[in-house]
MARKOLTI-119110 format. One record per atom (N, C-alpha, C): x, y, z; atom name; residue number from 1. Coordinates in nm, 4 decimals, always signed. Layout:
REM residues N
+----------+----------+----------+------+-----+
:       xx :       yy :       zz : atom :  nr :
+----------+----------+----------+------+-----+
:        X :        Y :        Z :   CA : NUM :
...
+----------+----------+----------+------+-----+
This chain:
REM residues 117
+----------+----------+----------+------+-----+
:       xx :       yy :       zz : atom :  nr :
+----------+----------+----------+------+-----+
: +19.6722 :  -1.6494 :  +9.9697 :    N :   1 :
: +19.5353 :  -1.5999 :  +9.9647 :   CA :   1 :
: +19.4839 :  -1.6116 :  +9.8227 :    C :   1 :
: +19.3743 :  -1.6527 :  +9.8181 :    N :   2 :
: +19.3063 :  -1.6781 :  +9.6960 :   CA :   2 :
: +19.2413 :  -1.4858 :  +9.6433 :    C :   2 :
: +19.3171 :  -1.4917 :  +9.5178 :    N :   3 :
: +19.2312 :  -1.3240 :  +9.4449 :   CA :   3 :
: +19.0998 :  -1.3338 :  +9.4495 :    C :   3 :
: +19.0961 :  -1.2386 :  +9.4698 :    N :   4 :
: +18.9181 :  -1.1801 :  +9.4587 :   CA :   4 :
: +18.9091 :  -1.0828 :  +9.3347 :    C :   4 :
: +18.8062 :  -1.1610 :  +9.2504 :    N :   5 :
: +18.7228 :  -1.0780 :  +9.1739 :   CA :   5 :
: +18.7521 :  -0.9186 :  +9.1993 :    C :   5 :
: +18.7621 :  -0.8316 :  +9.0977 :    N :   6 :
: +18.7376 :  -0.7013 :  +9.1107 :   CA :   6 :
: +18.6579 :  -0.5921 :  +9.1644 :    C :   6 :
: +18.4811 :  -0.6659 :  +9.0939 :    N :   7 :
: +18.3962 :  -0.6844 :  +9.1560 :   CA :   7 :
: +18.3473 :  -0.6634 :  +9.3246 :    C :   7 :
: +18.4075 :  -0.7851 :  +9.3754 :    N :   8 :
: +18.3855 :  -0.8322 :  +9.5265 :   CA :   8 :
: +18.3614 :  -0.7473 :  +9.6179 :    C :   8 :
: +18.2711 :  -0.7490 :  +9.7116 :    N :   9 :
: +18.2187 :  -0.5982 :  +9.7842 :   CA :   9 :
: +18.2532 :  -0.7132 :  +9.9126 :    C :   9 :
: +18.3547 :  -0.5941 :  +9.9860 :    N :  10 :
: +18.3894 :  -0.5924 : +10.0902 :   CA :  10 :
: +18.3822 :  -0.5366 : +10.1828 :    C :  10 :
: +18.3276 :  -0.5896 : +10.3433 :    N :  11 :
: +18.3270 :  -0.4857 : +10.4381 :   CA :  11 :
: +18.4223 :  -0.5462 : +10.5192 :    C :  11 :
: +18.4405 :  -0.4503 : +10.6220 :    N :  12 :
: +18.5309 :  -0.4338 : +10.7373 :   CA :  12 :
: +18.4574 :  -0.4223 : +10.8560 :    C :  12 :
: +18.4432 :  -0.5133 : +10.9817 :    N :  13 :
: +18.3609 :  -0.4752 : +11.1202 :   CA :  13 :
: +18.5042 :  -0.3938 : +11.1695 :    C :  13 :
: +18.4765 :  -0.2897 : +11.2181 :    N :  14 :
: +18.5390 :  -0.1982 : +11.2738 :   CA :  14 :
: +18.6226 :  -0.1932 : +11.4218 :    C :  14 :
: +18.4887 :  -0.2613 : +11.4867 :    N :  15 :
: +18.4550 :  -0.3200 : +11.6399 :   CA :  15 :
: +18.5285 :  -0.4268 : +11.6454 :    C :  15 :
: +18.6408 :  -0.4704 : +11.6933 :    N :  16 :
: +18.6734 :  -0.6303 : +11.7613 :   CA :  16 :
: +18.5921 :  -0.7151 : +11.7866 :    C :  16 :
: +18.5802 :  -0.8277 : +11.7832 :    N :  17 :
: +18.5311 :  -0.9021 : +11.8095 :   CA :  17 :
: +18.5458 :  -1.0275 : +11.8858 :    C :  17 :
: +18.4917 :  -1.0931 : +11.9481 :    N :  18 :
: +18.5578 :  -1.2028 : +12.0545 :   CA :  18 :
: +18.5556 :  -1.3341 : +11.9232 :    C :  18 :
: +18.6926 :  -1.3399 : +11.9498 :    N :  19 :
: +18.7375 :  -1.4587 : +11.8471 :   CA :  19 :
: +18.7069 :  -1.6078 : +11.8502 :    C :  19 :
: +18.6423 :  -1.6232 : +11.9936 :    N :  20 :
: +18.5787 :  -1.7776 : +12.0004 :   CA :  20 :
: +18.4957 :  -1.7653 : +11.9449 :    C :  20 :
: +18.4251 :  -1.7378 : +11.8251 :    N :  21 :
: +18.2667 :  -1.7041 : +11.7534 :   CA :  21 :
: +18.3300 :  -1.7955 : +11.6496 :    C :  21 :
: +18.2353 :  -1.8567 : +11.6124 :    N :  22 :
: +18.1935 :  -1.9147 : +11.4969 :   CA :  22 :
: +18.1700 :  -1.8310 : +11.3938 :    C :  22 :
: +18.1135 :  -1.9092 : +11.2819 :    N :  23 :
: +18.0885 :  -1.8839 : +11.1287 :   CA :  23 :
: +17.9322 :  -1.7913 : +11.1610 :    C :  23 :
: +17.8308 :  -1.8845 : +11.2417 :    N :  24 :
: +17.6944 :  -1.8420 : +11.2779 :   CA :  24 :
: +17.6655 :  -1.7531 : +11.3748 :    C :  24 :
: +17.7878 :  -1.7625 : +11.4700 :    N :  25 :
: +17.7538 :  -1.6403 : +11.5478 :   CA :  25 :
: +17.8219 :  -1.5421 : +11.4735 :    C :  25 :
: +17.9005 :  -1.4878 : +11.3607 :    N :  26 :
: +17.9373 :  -1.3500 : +11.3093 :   CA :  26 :
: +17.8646 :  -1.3661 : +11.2112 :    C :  26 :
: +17.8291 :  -1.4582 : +11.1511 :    N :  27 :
: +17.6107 :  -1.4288 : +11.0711 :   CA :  27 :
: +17.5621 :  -1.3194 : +11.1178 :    C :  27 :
: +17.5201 :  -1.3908 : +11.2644 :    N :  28 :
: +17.4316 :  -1.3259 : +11.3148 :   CA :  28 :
: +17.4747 :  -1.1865 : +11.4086 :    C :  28 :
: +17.5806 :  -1.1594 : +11.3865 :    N :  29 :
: +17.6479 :  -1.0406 : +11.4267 :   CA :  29 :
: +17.6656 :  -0.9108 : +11.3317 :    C :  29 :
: +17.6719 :  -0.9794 : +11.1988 :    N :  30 :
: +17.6631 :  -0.9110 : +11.0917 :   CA :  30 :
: +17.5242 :  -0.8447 : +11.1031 :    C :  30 :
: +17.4259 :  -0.9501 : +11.1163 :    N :  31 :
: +17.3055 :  -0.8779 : +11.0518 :   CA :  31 :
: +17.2309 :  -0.8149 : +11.1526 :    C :  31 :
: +17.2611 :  -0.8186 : +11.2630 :    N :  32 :
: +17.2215 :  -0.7597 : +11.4347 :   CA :  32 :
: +17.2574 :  -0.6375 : +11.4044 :    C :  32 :
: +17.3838 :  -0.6741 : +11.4321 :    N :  33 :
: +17.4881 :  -0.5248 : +11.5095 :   CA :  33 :
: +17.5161 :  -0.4743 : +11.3633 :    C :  33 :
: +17.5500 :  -0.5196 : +11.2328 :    N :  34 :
: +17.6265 :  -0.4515 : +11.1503 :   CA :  34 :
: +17.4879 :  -0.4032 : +11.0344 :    C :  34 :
: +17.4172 :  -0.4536 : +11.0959 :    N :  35 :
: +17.3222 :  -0.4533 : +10.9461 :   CA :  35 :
: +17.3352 :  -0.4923 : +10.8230 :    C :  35 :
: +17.3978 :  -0.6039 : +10.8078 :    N :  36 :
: +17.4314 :  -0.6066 : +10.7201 :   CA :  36 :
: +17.4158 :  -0.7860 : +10.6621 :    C :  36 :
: +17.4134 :  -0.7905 : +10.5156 :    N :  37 :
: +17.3514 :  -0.9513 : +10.4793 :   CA :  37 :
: +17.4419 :  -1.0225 : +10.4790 :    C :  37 :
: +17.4395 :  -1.1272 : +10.5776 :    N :  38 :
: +17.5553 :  -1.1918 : +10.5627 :   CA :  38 :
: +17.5801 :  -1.3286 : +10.4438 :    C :  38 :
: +17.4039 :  -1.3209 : +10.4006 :    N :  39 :
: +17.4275 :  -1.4528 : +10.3166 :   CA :  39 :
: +17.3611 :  -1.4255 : +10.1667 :    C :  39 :
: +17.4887 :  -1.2939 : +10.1627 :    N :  40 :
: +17.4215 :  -1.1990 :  +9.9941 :   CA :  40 :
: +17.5710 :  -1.2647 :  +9.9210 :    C :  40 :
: +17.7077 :  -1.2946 :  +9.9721 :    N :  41 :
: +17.8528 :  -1.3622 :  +9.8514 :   CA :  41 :
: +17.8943 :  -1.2232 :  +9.9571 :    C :  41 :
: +17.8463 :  -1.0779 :  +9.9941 :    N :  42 :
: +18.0163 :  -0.9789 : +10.0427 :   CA :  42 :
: +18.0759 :  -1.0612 : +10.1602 :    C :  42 :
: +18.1820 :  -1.0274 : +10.1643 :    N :  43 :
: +18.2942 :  -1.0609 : +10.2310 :   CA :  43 :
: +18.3171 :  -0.9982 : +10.3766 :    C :  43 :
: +18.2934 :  -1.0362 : +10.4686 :    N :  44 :
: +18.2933 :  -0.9510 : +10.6234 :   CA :  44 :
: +18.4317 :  -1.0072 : +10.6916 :    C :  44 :
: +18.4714 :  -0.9128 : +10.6909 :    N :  45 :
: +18.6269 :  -0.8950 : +10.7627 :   CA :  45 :
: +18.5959 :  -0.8455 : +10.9179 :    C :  45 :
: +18.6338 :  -0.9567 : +11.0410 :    N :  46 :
: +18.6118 :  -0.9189 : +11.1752 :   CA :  46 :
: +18.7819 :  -0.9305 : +11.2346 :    C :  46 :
: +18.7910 :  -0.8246 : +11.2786 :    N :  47 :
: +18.9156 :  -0.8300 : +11.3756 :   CA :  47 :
: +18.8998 :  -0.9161 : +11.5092 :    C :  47 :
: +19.0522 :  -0.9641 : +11.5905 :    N :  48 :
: +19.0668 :  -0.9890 : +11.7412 :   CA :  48 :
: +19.1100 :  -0.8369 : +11.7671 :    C :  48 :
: +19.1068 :  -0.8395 : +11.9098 :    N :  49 :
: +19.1484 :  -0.7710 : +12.0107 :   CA :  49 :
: +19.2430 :  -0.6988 : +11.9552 :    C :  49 :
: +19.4279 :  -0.7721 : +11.9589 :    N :  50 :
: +19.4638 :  -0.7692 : +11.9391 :   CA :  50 :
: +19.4764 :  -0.8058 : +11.7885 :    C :  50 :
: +19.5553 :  -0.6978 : +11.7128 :    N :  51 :
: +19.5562 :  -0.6692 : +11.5665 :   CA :  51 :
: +19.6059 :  -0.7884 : +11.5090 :    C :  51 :
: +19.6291 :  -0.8928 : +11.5407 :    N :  52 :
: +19.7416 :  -0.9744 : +11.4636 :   CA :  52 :
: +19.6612 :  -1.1209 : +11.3929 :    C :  52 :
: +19.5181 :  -1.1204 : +11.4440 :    N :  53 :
: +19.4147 :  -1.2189 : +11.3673 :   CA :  53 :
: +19.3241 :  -1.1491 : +11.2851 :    C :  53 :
: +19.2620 :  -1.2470 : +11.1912 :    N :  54 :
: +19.0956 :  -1.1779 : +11.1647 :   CA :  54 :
: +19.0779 :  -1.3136 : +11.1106 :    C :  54 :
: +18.9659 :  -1.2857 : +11.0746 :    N :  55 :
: +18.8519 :  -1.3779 : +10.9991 :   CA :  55 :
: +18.7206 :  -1.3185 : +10.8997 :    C :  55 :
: +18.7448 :  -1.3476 : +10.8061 :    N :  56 :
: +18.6157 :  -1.3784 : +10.6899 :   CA :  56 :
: +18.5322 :  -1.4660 : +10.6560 :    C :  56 :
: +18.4210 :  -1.3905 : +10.7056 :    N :  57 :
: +18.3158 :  -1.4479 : +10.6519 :   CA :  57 :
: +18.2337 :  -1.4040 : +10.5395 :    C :  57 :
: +18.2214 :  -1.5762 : +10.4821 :    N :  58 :
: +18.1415 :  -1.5219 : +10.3344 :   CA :  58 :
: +18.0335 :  -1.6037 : +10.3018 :    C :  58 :
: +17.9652 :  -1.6071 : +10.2375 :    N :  59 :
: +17.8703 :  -1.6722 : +10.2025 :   CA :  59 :
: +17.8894 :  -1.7301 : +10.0412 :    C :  59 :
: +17.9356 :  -1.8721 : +10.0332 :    N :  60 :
: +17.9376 :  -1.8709 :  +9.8752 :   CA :  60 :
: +17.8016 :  -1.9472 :  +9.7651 :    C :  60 :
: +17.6868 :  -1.9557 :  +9.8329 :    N :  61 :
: +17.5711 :  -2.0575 :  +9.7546 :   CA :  61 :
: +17.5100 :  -2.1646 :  +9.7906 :    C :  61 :
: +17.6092 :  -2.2042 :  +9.9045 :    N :  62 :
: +17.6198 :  -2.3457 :  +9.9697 :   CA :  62 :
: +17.5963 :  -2.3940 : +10.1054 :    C :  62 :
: +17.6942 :  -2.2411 : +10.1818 :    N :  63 :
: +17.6910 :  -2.2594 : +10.2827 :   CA :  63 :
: +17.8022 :  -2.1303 : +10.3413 :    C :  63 :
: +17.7985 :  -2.0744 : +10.4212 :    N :  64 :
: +17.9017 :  -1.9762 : +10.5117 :   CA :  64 :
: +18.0099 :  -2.0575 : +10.5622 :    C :  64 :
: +18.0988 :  -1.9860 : +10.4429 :    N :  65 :
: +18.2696 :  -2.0361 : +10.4792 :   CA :  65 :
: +18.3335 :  -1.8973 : +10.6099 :    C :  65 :
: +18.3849 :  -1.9468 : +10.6606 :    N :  66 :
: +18.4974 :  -1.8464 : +10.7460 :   CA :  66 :
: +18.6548 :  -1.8931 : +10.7300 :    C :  66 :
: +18.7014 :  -1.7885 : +10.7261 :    N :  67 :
: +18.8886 :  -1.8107 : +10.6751 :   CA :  67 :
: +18.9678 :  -1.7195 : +10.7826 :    C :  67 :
: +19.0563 :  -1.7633 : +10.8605 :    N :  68 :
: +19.0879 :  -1.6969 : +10.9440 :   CA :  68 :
: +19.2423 :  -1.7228 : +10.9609 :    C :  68 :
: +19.2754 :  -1.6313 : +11.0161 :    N :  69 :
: +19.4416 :  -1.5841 : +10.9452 :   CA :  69 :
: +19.4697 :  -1.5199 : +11.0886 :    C :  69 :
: +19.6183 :  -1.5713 : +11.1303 :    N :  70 :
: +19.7140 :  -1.5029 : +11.2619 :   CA :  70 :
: +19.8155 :  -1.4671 : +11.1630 :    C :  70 :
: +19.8588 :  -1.3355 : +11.1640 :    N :  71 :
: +20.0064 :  -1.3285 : +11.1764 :   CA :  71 :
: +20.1561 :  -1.3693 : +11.2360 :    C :  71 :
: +20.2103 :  -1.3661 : +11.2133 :    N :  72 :
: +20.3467 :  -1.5012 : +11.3333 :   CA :  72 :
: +20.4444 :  -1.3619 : +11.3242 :    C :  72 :
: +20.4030 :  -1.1879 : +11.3009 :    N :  73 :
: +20.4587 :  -1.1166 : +11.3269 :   CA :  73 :
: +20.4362 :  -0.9588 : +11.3104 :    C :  73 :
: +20.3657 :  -0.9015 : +11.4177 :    N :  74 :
: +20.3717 :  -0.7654 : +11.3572 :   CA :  74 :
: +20.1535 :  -0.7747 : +11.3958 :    C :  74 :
: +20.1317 :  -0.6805 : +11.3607 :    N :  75 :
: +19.9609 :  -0.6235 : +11.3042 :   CA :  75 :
: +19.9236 :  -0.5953 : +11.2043 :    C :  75 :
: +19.8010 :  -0.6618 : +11.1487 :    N :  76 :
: +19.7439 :  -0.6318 : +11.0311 :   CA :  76 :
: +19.7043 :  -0.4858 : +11.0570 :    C :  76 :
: +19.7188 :  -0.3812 : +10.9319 :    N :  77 :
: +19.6811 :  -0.2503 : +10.9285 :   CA :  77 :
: +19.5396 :  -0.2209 : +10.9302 :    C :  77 :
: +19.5043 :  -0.1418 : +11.0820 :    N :  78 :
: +19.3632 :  -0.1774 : +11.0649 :   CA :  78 :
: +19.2956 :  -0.0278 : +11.0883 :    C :  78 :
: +19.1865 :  +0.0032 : +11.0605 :    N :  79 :
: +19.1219 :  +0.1568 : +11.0732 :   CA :  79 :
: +19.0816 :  +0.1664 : +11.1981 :    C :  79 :
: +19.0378 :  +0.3201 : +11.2905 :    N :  80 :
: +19.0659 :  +0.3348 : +11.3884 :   CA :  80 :
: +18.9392 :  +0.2419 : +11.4511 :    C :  80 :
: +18.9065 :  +0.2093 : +11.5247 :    N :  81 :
: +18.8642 :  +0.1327 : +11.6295 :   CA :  81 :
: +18.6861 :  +0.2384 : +11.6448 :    C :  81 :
: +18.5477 :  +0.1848 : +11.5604 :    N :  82 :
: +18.4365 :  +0.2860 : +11.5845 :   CA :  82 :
: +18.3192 :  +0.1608 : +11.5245 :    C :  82 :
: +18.2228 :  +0.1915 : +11.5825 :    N :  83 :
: +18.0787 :  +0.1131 : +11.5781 :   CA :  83 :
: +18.0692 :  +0.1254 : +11.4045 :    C :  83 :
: +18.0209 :  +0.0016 : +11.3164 :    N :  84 :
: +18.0020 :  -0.0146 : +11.1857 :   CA :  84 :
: +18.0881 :  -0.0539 : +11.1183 :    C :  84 :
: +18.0829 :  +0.0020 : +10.9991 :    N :  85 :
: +18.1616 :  -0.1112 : +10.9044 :   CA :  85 :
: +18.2049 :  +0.0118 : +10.8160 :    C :  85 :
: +18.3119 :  -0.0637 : +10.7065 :    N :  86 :
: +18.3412 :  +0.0420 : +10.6497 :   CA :  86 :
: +18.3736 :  -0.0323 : +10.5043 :    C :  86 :
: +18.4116 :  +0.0080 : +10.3945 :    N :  87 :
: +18.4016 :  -0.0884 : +10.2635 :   CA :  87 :
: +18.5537 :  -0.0748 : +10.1577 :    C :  87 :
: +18.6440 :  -0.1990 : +10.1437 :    N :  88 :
: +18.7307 :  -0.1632 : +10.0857 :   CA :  88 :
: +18.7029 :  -0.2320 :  +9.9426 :    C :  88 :
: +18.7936 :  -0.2371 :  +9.8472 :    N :  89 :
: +18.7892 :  -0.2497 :  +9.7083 :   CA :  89 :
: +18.8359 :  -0.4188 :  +9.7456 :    C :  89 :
: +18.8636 :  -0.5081 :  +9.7032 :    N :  90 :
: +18.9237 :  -0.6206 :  +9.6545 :   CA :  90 :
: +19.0530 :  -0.6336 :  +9.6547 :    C :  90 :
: +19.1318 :  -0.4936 :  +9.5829 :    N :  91 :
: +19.3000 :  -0.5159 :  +9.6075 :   CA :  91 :
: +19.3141 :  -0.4578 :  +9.7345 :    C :  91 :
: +19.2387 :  -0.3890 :  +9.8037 :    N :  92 :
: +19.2796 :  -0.3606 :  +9.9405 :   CA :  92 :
: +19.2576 :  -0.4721 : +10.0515 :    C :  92 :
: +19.1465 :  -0.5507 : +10.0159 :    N :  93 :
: +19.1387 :  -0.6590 : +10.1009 :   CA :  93 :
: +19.2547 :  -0.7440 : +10.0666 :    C :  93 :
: +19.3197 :  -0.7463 :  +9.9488 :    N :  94 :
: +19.4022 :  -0.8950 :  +9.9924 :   CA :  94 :
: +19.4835 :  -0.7753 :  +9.9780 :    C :  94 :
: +19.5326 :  -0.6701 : +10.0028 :    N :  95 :
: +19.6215 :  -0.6040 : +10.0652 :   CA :  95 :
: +19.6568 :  -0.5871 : +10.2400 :    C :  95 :
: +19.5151 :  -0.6096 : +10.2542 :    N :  96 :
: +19.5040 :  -0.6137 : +10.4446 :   CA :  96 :
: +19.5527 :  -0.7942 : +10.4835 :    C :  96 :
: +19.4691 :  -0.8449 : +10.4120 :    N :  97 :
: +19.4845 :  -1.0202 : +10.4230 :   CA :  97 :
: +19.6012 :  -1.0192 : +10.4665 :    C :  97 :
: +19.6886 :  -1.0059 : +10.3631 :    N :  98 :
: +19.8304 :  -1.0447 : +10.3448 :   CA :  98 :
: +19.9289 :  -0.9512 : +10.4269 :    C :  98 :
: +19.8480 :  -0.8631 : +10.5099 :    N :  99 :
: +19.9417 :  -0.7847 : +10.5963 :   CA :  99 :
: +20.0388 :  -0.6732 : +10.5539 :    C :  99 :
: +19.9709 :  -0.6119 : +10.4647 :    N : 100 :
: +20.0193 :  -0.4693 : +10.4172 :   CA : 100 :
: +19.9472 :  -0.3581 : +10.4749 :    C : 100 :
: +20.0245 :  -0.2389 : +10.3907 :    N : 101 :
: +19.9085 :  -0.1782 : +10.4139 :   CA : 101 :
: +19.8400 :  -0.0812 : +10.3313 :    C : 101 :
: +19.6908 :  -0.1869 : +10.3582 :    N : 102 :
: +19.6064 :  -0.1573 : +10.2266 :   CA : 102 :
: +19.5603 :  -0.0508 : +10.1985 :    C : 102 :
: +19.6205 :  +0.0943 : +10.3099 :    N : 103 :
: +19.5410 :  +0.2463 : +10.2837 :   CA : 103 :
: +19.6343 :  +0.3499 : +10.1633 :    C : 103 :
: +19.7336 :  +0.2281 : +10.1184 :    N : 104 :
: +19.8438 :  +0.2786 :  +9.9941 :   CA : 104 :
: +19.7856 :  +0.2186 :  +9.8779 :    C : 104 :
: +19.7179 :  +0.1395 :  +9.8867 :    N : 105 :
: +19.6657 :  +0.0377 :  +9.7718 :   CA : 105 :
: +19.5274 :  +0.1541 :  +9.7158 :    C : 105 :
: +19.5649 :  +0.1756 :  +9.5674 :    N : 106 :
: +19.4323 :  +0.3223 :  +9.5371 :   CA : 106 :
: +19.3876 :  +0.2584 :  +9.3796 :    C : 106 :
: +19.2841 :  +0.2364 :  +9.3272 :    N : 107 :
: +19.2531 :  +0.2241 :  +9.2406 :   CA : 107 :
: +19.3059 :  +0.2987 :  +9.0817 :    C : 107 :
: +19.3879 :  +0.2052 :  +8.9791 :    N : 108 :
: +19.3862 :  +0.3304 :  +8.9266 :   CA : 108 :
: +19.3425 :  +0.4482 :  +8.8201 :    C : 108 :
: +19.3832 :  +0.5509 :  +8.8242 :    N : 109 :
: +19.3011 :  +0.6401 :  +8.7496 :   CA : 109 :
: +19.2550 :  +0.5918 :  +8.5842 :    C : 109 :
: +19.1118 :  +0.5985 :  +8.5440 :    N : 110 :
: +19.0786 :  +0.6271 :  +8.4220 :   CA : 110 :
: +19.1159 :  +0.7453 :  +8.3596 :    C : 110 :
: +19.1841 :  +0.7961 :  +8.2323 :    N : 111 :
: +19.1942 :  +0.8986 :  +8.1372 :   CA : 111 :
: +19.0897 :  +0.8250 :  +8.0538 :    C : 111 :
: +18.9780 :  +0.9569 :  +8.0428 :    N : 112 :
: +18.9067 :  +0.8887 :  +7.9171 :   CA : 112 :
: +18.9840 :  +0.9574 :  +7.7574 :    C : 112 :
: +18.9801 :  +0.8760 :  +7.6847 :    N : 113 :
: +19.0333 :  +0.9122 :  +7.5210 :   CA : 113 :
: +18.9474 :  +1.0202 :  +7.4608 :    C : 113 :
: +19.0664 :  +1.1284 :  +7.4162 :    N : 114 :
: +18.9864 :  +1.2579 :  +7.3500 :   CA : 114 :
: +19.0018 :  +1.2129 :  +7.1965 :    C : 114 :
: +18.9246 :  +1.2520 :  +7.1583 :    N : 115 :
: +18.9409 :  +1.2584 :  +6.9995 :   CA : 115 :
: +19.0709 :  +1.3161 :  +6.9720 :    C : 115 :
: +19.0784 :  +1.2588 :  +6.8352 :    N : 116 :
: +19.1604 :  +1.2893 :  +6.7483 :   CA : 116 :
: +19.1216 :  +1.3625 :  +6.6354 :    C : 116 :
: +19.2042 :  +1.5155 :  +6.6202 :    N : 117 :
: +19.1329 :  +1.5648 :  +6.4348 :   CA : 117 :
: +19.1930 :  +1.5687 :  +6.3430 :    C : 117 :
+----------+----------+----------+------+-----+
């Protein structure tokens, strides 16, 4: 899996989705059902049925890429099953990608610096 920027705003469709869809029909699924822009660069993560596919769609300047990934064992870790979307960080997405699980993956803490006297 290619890193993502820190940056990178990621959502999650929550809802399954029927996996014969194209790049244009989860466009237009995004911005229907999810509300959401599909041709702003975030990253839309759609599940199968069954936990063990997904697919991303993104928009990079050019044109809407989709990247889609089976597991050959096990389920990607996925949140409970509810209408909308929900938003992870960048190391949690290629924590989910790659078939972990990304609800251990936590940003980490800032200490801001106290003076010294």
């Amino acid at each position: 899996m290619i890193g993502l920027p820190p940056g990178t705003r990621v959502l999650v469709a929550t809802r399954p989705v029927d996996f014969r869809r194209g790049a244009e029909a989860l466009a237009a699924m995004a911005k229907e059902v999810l509300r959401q822009d599909p041709f702003c660069g975030t990253l839309i993560i759609f599940r199968a049925k069954r936990a063990d596919r997904i697919k991303i769609l993104s928009w990079d300047g050019t044109g809407l890429c989709l990247f889609w990934k089976a597991l050959d064992q096990g389920a990607f870790k996925w949140p409970p099953i509810s209408d909308g979307v929900m938003r992870l960080s960048a190391a949690q997405a290629g924590a989910l990608v790659e078939g972990l699980d990304w609800t251990r993956v936590h940003a980490p803490r800032t200490v801001r610096p106290t003076a010294v006297r």
